[in-house]
C-alpha positions in Angstrom: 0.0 0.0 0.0 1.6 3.6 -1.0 2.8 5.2 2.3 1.6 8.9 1.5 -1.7 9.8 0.6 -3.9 12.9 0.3 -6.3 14.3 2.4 -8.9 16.4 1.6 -10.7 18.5 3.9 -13.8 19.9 3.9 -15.4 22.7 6.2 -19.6 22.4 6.1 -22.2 22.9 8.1 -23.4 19.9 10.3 -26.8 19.5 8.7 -24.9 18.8 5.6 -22.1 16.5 7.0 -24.0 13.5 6.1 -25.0 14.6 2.2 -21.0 15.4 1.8 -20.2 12.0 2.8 -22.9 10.9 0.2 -20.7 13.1 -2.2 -17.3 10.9 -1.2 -18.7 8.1 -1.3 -19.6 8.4 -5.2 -15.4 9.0 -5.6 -12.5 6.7 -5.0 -12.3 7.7 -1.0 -10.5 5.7 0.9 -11.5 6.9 4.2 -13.6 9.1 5.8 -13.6 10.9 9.6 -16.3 13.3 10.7 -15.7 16.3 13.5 -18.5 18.0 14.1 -19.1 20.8 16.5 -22.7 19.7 17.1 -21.4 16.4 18.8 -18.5 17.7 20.6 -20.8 20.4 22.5 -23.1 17.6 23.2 -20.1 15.5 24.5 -18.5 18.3 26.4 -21.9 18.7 28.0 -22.6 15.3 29.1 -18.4 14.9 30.3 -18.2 11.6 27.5 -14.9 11.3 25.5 -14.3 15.5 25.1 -10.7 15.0 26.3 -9.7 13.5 22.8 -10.7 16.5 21.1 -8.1 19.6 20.4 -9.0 22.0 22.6 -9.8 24.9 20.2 -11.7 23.1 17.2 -15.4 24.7 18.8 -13.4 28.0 18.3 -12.5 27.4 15.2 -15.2 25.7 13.5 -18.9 26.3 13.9 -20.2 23.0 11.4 -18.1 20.5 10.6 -15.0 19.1 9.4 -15.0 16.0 7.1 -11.1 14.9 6.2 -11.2 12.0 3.1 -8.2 10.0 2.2 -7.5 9.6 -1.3 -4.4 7.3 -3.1 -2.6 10.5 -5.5 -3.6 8.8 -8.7 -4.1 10.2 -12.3 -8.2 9.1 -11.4 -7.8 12.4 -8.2 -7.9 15.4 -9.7 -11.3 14.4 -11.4 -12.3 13.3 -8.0 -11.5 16.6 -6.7 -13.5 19.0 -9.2 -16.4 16.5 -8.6 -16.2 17.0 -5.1 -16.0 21.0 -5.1 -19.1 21.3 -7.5 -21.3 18.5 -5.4 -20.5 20.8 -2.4 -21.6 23.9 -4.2 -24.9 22.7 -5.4 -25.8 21.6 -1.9 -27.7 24.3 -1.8 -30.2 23.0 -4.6 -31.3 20.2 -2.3 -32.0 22.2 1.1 -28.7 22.1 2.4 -26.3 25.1 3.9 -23.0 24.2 2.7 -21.6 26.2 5.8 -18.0 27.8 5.0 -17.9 25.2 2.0 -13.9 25.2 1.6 -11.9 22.4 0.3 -8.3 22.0 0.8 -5.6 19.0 0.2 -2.9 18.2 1.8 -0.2 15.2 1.4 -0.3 12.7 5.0 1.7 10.1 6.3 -0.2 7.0 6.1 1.0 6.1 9.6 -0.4 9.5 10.4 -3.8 9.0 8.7 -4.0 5.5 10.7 -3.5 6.6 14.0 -5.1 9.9 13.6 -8.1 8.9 12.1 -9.2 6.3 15.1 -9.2 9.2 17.2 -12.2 10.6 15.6 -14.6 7.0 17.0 -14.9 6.6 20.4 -17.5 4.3 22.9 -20.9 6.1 22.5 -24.1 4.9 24.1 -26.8 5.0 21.5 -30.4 4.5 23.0 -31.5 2.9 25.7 -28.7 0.2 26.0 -26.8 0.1 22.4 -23.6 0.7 23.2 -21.1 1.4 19.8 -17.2 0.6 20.5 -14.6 0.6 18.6 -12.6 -2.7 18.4 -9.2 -0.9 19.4 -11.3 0.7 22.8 -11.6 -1.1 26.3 -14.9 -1.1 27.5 -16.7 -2.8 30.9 -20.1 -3.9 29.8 -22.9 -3.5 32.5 -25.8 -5.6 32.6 -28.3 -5.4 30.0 -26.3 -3.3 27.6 -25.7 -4.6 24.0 -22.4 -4.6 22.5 -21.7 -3.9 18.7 -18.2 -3.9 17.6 -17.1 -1.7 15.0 -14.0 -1.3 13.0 -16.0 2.0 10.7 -12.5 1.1 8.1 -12.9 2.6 5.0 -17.0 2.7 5.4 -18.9 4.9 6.4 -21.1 4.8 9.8 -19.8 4.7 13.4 -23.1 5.7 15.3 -21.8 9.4 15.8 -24.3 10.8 13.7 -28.0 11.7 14.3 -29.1 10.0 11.3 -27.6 6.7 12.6 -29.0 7.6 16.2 -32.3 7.8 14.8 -32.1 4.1 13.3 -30.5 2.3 16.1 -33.0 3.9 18.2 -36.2 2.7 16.2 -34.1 -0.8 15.4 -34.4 -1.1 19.4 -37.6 -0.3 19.9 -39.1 -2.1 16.7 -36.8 -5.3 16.8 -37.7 -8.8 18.4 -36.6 -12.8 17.7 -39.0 -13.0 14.9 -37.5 -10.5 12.5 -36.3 -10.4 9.3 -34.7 -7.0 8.3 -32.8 -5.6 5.3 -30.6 -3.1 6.1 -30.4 -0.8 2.0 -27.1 0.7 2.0 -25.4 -0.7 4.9 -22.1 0.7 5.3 -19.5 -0.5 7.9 -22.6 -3.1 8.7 -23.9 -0.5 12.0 -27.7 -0.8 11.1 -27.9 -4.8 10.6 -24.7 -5.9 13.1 -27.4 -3.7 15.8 -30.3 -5.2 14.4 -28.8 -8.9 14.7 -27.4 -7.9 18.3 -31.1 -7.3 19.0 -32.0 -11.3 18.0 -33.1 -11.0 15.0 -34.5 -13.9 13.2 -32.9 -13.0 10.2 -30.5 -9.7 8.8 -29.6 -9.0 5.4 -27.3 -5.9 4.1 -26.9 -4.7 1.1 -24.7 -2.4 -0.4 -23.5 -1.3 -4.1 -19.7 -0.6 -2.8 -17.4 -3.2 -2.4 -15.3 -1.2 -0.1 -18.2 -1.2 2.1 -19.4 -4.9 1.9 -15.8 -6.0 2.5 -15.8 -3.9 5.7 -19.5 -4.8 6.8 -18.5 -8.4 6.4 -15.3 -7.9 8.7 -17.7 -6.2 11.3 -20.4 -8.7 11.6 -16.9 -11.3 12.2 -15.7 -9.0 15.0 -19.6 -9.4 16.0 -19.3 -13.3 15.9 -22.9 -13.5 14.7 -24.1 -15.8 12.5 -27.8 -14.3 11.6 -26.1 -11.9 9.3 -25.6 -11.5 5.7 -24.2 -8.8 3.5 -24.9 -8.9 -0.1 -23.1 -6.5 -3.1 -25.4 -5.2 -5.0 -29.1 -3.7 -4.7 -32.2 -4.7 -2.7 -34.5 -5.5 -6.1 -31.5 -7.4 -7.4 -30.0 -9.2 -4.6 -32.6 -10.4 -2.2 -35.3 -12.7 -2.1 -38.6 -12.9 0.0 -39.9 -9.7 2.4 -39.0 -8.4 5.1 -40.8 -7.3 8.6 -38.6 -4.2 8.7 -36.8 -2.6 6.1 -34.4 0.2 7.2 -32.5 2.8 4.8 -30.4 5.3 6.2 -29.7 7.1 3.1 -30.8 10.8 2.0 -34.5 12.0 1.6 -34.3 11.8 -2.4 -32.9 8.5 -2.4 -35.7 7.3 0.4 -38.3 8.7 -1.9 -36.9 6.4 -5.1 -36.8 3.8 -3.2 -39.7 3.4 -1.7 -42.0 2.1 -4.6 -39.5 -1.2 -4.3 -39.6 -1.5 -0.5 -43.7 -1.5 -0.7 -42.9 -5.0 -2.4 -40.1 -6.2 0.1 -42.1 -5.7 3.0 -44.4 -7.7 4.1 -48.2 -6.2 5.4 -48.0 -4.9 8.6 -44.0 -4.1 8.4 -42.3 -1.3 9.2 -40.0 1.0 7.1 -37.5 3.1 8.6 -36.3 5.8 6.8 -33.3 8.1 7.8 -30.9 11.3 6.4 -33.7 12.7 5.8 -33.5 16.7 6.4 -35.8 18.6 8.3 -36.7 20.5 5.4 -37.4 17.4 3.1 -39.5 15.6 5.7 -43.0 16.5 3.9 -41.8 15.3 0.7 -40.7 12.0 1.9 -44.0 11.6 3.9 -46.0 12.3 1.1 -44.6 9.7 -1.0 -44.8 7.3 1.3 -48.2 8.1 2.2 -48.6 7.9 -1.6 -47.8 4.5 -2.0 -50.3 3.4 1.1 -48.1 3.7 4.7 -49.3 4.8 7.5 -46.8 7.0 9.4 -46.4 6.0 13.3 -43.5 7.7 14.4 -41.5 11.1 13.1 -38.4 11.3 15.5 -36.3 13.9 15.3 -31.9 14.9 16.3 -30.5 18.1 15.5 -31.7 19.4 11.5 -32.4 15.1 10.9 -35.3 13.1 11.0 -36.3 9.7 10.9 -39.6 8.3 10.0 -41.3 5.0 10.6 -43.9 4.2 8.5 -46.3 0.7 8.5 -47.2 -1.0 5.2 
């Protein structure tokens, strides 16, 4: 693996953290670690994990600060202008792009793979989810549910309010008989929690093969066996319907989407829907409404909401 590597920074707002990581994540990014000033003040407020945090970044930054790793190929440069026009016509899909600057920078890769680690650490998500990084020490109480997570070069380490939202309606909504499909699964968060919950039966899906490779490493860190990640899309991939069907995506994504999960999901299921902006919330309702759900729960974190809806 080459030893230097590029890192591009990017300065946002925190409502649109998660649609720039959307943006990466159509390039060649190798890696991807979210500050944002929304968690930290939340952290510093409740006394969990604010010591790892330079002292002067809630000074500095008001939003966010995304830092993507990238091999210097003849492929970055294209990446690059793709990435500063995305961020720029944030604005066309309800987001503030915040200070909106890009920089790069050339790193170490022993840098990027200590630094990068110190960006995750043990959060409590819900009543008793409790997200850890593998490399982190931590003394489980009584009734509190592991999941190991090793986020590698996927996104999704339970930091974000869209990601809250779903592991908070996965624990309320979950029980032994079932069978979920996690769309767009990432590091494996969403299903790894939902199979942690006893799940009869999990399946993730996911069109990157960065991001199946690493979902598939978690749910082994996980040691659970009523798991599967698939490449490819839900119409495509998976067979038979679901009880839940959970997509923590972006509101115009959810509202393409949806037309196909009516036919995954069996009557009486539930669909949870996250990255869904405050401002987009009515349009993804409608549609769903549209297509015949009943809407039981609008849950809301910060500028995000998540939806559950009943087929």
């Amino acid at each position: 693996m080459d030893k230097v590597w590029l890192e591009v920074e990017i300065v946002t707002s925190s409502e649109a953290a998660e649609a720039v990581t959307g943006i990466l994540y159509n390039t060649g990014v190798h890696g991807v670690a979210i500050l944002d000033a929304q968690d930290i003040k939340e952290k510093k407020e409740s006394n969990d994990g604010f010591d790892w945090v330079e002292v002067d970044f809630l000074d500095r930054v008001e939003g966010a600060v995304i830092k993507a790793y990238y091999k210097e190929d003849e492929k970055f440069n294209g990446y690059l202008q793709y990435i500063k026009e995305s961020l720029m016509n944030l604005d066309k899909f309800g987001f503030d792009k915040g200070e909106g600057t890009v920089t790069v920078k050339r790193v170490d890769e022993e840098d990027w793979e200590n630094n990068w680690k110190a960006y995750y650490k043990t959060t409590r998500v819900g009543e008793n989810i409790i997200i850890k990084p593998v490399w982190e020490k931590y003394e489980k109480s009584e009734g509190e549910v592991i999941v190991e997570l090793d986020p590698g070069m996927a996104f999704g380490t339970g930091t974000h309010e869209t990601t809250r939202l779903c592991i908070q309606a996965l624990e309320k909504y979950v029980n032994s008989n079932s069978t979920i499909f996690d769309i767009g699964t990432g590091s494996g968060i969403l299903a790894i929690t939902a199979g942690k919950l006893n799940a009869k039966k999990v399946i993730g899906v996911d069109l990157d093969p960065v991001a199946v490779d690493s979902a598939r490493e978690n749910v082994k860190l996980n040691n659970l066996e009523n798991i599967e990640i698939l490449y490819g899309n839900l119409m495509d991939v998976v067979e038979g319907k679901a009880n839940i069907i959970v997509a923590n995506i972006l509101a115009d994504i959810i509202i393409i989407l949806s037309d196909d999960v009516k036919k995954f999901i069996e009557k009486g299921g539930y669909f949870i829907s996250s990255g869904i902006i405050l401002s987009r919330k009515d349009d993804v309702i409608n549609k769903l409404e549209q297509l015949g759900f009943t809407i039981e729960e609008i849950n809301t974190d910060g500028e995000w909401c998540c939806i559950i809806a009943k087929a």
